[in-house]
ROTOR-481233 format. One record per residue: x, y, z of N, C-alpha, C in turn. Coordinates in steps of 0.02 Angstrom, whole numbers, padded with zeros to 5 digits, always signed. Example, Ala and Ser with C-alpha at 12.3 -4.5 7.8 and 13.67 -1.06 7.14 Angstrom:
# ROTOR-481233
+00660-00284+00390+00615-00225+00390+00660-00165+00390;+00642-00112+00354+00684-00053+00357+00645+00002+00394;
***
This chain:
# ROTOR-481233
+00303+00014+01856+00345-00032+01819+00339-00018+01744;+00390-00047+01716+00391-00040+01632+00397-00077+01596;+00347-00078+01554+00357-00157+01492+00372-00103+01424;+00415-00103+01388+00440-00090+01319+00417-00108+01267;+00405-00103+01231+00386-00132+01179+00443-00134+01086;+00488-00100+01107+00523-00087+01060+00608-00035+01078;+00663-00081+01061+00711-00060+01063+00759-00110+01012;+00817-00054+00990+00857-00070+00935+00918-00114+00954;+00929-00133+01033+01007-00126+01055+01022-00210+01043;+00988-00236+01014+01020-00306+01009+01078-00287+00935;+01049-00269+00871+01073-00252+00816+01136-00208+00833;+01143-00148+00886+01196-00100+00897+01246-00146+00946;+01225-00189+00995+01254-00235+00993+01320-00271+00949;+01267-00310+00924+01308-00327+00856+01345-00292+00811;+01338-00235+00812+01360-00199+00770+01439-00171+00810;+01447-00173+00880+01504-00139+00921+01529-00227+00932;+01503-00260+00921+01547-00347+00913+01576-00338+00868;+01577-00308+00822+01588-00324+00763+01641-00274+00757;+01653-00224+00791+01733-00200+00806+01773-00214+00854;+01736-00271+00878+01795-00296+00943+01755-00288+01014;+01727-00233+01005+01705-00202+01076+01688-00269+01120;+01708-00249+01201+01664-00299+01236+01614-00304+01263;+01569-00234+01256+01507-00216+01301+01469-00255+01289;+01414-00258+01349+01345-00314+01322+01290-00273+01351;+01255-00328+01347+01190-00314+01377+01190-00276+01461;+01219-00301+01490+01211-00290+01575+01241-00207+01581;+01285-00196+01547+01312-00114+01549+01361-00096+01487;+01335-00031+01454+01358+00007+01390+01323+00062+01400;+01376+00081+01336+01369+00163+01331+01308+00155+01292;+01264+00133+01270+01203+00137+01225+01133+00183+01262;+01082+00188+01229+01029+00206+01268+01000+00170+01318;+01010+00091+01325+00991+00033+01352+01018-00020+01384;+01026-00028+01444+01051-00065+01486+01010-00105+01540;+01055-00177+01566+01003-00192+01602+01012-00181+01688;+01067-00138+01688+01088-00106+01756+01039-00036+01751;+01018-00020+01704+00972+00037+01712+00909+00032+01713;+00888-00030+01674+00814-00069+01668+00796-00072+01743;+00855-00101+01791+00831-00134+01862+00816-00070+01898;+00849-00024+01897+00860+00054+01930+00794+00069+01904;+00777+00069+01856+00704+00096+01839+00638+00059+01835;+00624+00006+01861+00576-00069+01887+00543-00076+01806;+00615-00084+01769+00570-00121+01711+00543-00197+01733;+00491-00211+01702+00465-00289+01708+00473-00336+01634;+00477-00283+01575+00484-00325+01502+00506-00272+01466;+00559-00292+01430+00577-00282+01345+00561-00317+01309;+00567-00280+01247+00556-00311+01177+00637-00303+01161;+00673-00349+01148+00731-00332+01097+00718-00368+01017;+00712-00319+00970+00696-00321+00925+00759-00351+00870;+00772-00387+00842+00827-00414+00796+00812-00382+00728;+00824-00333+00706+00831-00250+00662+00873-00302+00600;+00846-00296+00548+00894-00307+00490+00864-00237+00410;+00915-00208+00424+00926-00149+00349+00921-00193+00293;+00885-00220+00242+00911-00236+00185+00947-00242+00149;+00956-00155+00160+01030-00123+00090+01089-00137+00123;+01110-00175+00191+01180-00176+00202+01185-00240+00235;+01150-00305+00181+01151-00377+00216+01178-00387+00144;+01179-00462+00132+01198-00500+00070+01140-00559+00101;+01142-00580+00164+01086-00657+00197+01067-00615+00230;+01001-00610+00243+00970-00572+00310+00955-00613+00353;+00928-00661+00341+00902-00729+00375+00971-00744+00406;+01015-00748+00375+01079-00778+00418+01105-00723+00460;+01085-00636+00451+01098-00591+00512+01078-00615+00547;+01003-00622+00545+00940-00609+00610+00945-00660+00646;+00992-00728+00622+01012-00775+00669+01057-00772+00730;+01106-00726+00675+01155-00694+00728+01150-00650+00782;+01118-00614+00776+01072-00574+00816+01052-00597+00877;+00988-00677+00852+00970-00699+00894+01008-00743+00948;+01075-00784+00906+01111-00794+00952+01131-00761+00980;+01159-00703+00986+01176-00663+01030+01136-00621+01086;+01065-00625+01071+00997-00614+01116+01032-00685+01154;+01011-00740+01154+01040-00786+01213+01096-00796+01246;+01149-00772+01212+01226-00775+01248+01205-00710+01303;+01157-00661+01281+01172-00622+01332+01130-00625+01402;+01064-00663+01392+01036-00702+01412+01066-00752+01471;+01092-00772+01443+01139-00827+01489+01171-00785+01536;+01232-00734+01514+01277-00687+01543+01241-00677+01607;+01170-00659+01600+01145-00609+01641+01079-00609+01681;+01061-00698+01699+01015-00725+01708+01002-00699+01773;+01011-00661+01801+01005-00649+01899+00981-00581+01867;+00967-00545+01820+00924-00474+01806+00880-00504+01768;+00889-00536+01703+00835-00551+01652+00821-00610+01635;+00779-00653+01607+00764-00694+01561+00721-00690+01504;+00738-00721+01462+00710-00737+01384+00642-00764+01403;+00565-00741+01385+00501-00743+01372+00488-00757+01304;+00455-00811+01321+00419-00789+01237+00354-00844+01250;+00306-00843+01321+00245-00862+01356+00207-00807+01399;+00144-00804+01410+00112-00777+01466+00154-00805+01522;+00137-00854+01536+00176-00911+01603+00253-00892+01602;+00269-00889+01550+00363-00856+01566+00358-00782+01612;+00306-00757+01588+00312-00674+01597+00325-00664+01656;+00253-00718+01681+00216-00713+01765+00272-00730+01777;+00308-00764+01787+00346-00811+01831+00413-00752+01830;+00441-00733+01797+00497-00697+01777+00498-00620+01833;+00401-00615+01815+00388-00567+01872+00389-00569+01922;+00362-00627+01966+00353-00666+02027+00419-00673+02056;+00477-00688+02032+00542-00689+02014+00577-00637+02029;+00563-00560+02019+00589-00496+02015+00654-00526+01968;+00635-00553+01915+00657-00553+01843+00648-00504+01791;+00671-00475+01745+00656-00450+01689+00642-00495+01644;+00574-00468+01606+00579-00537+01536+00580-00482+01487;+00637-00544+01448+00658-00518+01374+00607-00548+01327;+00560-00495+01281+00552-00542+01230+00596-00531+01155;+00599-00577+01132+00635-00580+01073+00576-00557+01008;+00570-00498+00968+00546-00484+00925+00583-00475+00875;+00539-00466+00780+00592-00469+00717+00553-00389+00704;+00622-00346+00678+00588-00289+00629+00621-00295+00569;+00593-00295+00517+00590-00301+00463+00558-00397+00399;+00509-00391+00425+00478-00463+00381+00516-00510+00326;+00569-00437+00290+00586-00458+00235+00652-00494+00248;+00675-00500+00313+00720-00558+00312+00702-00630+00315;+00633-00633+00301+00630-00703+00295+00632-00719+00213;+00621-00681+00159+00627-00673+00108+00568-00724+00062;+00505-00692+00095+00470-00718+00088+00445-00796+00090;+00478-00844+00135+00489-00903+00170+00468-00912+00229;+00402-00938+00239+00350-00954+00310+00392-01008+00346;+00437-01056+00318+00475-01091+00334+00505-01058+00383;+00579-00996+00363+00604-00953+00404+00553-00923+00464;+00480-00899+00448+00457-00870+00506+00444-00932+00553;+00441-00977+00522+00431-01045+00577+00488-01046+00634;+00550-01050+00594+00606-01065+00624+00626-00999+00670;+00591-00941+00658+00622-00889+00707+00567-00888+00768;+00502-00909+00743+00456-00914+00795+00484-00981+00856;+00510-01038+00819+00539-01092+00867+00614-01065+00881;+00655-00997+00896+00683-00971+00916+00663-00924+00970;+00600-00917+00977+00571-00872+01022+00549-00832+01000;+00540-00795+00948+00541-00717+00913+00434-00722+00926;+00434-00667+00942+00359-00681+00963+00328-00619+00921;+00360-00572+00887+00290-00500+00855+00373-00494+00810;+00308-00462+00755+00340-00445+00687+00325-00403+00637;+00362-00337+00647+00355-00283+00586+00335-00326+00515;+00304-00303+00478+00303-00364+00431+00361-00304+00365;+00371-00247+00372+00416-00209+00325+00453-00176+00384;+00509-00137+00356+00548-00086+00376+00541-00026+00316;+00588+00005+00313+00557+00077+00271+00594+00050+00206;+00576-00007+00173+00594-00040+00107+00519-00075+00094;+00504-00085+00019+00461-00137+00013+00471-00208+00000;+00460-00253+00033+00491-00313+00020+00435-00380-00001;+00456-00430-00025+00388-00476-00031+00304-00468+00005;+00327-00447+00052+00246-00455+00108+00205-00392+00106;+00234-00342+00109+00203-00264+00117+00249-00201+00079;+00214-00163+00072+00232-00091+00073+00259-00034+00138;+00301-00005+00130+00322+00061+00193+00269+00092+00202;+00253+00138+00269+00234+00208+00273+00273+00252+00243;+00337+00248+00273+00394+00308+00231+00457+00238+00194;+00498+00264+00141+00528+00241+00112+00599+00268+00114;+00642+00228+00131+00728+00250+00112+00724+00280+00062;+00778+00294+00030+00797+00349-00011+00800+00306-00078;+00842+00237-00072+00850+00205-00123+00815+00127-00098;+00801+00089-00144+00780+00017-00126+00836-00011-00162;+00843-00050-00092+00896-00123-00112+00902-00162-00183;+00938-00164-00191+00938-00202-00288+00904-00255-00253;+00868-00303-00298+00851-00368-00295+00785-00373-00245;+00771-00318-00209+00701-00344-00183+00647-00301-00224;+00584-00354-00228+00531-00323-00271+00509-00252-00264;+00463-00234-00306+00450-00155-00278+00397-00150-00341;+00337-00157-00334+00256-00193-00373+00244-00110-00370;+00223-00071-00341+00181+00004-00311+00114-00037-00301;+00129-00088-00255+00052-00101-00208+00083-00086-00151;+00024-00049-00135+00013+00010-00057-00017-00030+00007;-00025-00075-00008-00030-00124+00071-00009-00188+00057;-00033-00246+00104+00020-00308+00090-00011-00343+00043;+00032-00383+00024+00055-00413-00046-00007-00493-00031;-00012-00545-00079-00010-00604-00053+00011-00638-00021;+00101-00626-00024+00148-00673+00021+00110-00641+00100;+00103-00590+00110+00098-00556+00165+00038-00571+00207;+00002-00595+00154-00066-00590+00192-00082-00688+00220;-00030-00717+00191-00007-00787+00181+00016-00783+00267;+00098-00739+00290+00117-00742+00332+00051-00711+00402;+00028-00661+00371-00022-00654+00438-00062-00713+00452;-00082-00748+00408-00113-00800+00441-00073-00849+00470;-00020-00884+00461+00009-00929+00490+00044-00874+00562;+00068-00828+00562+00067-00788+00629+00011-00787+00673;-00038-00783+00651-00103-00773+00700-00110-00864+00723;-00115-00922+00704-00092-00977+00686-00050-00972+00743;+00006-00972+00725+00064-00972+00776+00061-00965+00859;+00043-00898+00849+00038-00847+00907+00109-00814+00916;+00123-00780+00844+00152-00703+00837+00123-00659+00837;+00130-00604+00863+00091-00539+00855+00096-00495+00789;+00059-00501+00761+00098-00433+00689+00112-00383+00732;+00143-00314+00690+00183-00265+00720+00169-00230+00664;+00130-00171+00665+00110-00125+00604+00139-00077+00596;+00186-00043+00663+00249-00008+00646+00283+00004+00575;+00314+00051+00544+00338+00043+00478+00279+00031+00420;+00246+00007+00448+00191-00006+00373+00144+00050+00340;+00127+00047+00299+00080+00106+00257+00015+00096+00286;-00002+00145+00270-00085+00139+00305-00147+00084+00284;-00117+00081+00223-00161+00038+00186-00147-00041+00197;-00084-00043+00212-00055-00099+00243-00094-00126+00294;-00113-00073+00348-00117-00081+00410-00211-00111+00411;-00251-00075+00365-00297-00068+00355-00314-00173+00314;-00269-00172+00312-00258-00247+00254-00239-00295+00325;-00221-00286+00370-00195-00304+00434-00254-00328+00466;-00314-00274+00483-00363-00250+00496-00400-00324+00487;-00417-00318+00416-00465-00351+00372-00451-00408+00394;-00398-00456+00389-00360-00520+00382-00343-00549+00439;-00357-00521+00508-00334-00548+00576-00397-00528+00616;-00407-00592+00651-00456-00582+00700-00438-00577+00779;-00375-00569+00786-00353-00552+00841-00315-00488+00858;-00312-00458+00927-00273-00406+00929-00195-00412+00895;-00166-00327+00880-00102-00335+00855-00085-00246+00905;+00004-00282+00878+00037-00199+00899+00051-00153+00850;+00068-00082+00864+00105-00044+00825+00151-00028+00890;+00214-00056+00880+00260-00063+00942+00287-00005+00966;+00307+00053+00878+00330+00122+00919+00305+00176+00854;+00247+00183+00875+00211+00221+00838+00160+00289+00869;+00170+00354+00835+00133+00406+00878+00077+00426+00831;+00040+00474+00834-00025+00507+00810-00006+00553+00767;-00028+00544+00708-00030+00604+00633-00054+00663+00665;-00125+00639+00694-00156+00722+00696-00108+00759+00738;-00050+00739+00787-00033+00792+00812+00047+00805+00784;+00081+00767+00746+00128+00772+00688+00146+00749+00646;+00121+00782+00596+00101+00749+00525+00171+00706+00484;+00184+00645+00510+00234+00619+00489+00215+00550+00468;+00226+00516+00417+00212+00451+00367+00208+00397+00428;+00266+00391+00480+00283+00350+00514+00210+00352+00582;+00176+00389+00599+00137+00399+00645+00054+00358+00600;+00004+00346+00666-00058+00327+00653-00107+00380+00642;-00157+00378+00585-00197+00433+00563-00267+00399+00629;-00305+00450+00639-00363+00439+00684-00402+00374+00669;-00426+00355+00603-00457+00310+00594-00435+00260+00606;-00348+00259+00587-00323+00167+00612-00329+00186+00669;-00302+00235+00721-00315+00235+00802-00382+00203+00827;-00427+00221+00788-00484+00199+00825-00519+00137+00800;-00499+00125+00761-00489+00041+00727-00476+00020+00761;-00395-00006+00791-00368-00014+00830-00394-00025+00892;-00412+00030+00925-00444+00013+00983-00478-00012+00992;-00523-00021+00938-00600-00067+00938-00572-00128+00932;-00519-00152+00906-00496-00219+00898-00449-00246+00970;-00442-00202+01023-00395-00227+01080-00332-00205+01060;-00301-00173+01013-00217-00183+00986-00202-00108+01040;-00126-00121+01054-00088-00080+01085-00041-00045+01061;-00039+00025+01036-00002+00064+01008+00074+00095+01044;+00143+00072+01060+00181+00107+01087+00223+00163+01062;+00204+00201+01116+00221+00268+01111+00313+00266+01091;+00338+00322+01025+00379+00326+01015+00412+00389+01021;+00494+00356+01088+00513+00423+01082+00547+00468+01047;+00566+00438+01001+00617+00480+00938+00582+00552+00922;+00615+00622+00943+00583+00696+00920+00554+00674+00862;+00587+00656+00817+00570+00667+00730+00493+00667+00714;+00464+00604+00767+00417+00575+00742+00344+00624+00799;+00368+00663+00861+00341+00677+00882+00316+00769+00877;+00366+00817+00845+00352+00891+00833+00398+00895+00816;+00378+00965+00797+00412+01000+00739+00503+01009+00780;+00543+01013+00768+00620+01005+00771+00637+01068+00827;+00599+01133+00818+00635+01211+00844+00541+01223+00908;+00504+01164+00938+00440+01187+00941+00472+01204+01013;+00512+01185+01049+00516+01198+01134+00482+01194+01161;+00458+01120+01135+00418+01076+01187+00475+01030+01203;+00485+01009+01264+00521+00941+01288+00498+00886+01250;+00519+00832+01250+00521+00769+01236+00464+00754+01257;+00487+00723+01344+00410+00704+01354+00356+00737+01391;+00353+00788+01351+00294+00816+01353+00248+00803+01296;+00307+00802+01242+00257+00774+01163+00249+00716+01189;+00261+00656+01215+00266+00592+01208+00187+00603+01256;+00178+00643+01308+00119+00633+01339+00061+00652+01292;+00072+00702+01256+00031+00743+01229+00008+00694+01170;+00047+00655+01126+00022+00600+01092-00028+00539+01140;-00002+00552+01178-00031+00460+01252-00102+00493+01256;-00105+00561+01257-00179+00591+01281-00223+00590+01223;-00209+00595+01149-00213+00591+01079-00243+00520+01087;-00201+00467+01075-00205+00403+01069-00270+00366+01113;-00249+00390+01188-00319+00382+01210-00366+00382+01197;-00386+00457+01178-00469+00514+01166-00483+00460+01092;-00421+00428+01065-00464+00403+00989-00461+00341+00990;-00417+00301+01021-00400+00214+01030-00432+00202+01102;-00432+00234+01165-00463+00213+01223-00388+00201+01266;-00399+00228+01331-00340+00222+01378-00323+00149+01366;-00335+00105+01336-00320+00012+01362-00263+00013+01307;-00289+00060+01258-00249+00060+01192-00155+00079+01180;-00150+00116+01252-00084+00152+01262-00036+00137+01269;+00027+00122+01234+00090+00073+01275+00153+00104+01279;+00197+00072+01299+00266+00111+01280+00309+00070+01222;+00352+00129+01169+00376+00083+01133+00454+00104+01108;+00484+00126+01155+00518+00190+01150+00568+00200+01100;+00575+00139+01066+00639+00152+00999+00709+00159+01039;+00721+00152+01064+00780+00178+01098+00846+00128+01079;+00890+00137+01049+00967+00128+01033+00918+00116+00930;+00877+00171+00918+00868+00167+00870+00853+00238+00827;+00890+00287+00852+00884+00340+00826+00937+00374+00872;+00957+00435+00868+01001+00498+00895+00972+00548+00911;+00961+00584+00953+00926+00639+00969+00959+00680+01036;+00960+00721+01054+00969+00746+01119+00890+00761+01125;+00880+00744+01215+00805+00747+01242+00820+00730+01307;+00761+00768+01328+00754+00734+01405+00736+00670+01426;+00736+00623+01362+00728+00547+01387+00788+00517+01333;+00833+00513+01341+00892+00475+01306+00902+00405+01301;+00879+00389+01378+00907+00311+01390+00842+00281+01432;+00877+00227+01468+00826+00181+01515+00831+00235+01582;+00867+00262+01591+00892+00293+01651+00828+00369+01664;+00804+00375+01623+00761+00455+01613+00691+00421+01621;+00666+00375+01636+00589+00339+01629+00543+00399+01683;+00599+00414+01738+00568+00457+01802+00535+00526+01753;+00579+00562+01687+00555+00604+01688+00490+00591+01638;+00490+00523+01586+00423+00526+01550+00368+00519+01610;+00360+00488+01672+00317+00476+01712+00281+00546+01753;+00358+00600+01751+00325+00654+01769+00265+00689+01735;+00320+00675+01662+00260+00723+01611+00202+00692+01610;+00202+00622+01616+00130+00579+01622+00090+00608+01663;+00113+00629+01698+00080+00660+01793+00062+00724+01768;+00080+00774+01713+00077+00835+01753+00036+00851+01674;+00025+00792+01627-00031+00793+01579-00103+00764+01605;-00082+00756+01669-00153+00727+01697-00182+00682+01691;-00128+00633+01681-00152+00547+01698-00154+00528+01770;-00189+00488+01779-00196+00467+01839-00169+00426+01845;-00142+00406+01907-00091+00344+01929-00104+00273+01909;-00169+00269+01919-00187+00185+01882-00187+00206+01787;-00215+00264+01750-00197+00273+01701-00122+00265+01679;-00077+00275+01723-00020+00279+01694+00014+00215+01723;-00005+00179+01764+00035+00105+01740-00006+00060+01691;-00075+00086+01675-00090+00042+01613-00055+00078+01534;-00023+00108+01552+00011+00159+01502+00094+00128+01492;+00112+00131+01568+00177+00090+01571+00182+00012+01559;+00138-00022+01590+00138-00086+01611+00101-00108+01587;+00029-00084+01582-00036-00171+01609-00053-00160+01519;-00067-00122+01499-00095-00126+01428-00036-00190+01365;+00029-00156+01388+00064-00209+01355+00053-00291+01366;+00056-00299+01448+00055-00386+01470-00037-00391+01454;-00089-00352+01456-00170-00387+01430-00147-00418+01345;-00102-00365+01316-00112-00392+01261-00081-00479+01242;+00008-00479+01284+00033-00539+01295-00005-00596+01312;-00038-00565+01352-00065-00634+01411-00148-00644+01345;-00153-00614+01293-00210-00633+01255-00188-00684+01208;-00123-00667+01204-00098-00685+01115-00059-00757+01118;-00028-00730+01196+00051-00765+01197+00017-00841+01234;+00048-00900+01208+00022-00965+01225+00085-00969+01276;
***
């Protein structure tokens, strides 16, 4: 079975509403569907409510939209999935041969620095939270940075999170949101570290040592990390995993990081997080529909069968069933 930890398709969604289109959730041309979720025994997504900075005017009033539309589709399509945002939802959803949706935020800075707003998205369901995207905004600093920053949001050159930020981790831990260290700078993450006494995710994040890219975890947060319980999901976007011309498959890097992540975070540490309707790539894992072939490469990197559903499955729900009230 498969629990997710990270996908873009609520935002692309919205984004094909927004020319009319009628596709939804249950079947599209996207990487992500939930006629392909069932074909492939997903048990949980993350649909993540994605807001860009540079192409909002209200972000807070996107990420609403968004979320309403996480429940209209919800509704549509209640005989495959339901909306989670409990341990007890999960079980039951499972027990059920339900899918549970959880509702997650990427990018912090649409609350615009307002614990108020994270209140109100947490009593919307939204359960884990990038606290940046690749902008710096009130709470934190990037790992990697857009090209340009949005007029009007701050930009200090402090390299991990801010006060506001370290304000919101506590009322998240409080809560029972998960931070999401994805997108963040190292020093960020390390500031994460310090300031929370509970496990956290990096929802779709891979290993420096094996490609040296801003967006991936250096050994020491890996093994931080692991010492703290947090669950790192594996991301499948090439960019982030080898070099562009290496002729390695897809997921073969994606294993070859899981075996990485292990040897330095501990097999408990491993998750899936696949990014998917959040990048372009041709690969041997495109969509929900290809899960058979990451499981091969899982197999033929020499995980073992109970290794690789705590890889697919169980590592993501220990962390839920710790956090999630």
């Amino acid at each position: 079975m498969i629990a997710d930890m990270h996908c873009d398709t609520l935002s692309e969604l919205q984004n094909l509403r927004k020319k009319k289109s009628a596709e939804g959730l249950r079947k599209n041309g996207l990487s992500l569907d939930l006629e392909r979720m069932k074909r492939q025994s997903y048990v949980l997504q993350n649909f993540a409510v994605f807001i860009d900075l540079s192409h909002t005017e209200d972000p807070f009033a996107d990420a609403m939209e968004q979320v309403t539309l996480f429940y209209e589709e919800m509704q549509k399509n209640e005989d495959i999935v339901r909306a989670a945002s409990s341990w007890e939802e999960i079980q039951k959803n499972k027990s059920e041969g339900k899918i549970s949706a959880v509702l997650t935020l990427e990018e912090g800075g649409m609350c615009r620095g307002d614990i108020g707003k994270l209140q109100t998205l947490y009593g919307r369901g939204a359960r884990m939270m990038t606290l940046c995207w690749n902008y710096e905004n009130e709470l934190a600093s990037p790992a990697m940075y857009e090209s340009e920053q949005p007029r009007g949001l701050p930009k200090s050159g402090s390299k991990g999170l801010k006060k506001r930020g370290i304000e919101f981790l506590e009322e998240m831990e409080r809560l029972g949101m998960i931070p999401d260290v994805s997108h963040l700078s190292d020093e960020g993450v390390r500031d994460v570290l310090a300031n929370t006494r509970k496990p956290f995710a990096a929802s779709h994040s891979n290993a420096r040592a094996l490609w040296r890219h801003e967006r991936n975890l250096p050994d020491d947060l890996l093994h931080a990390m692991g010492e703290r319980g947090c669950v790192i999901g594996l991301n499948y976007y090439p960019l982030f995993l080898h070099k562009e011309d290496s002729g390695e498959s897809t997921c073969a890097a994606i294993a070859r990081h899981a075996r990485h992540i292990a040897g330095q975070a501990g097999i408990e540490s491993v998750g899936l997080g696949s990014d998917f309707d959040g990048f372009e790539s041709e690969s041997d894992i495109s969509g929900a529909s290809d899960m058979d072939h990451l499981l091969w490469a899982l197999h033929r990197a020499g995980f073992s069968g109970r290794e690789t559903d705590l890889i697919c499955e169980e590592n993501v729900l220990r962390l839920y069933r710790e956090i999630l009230d």
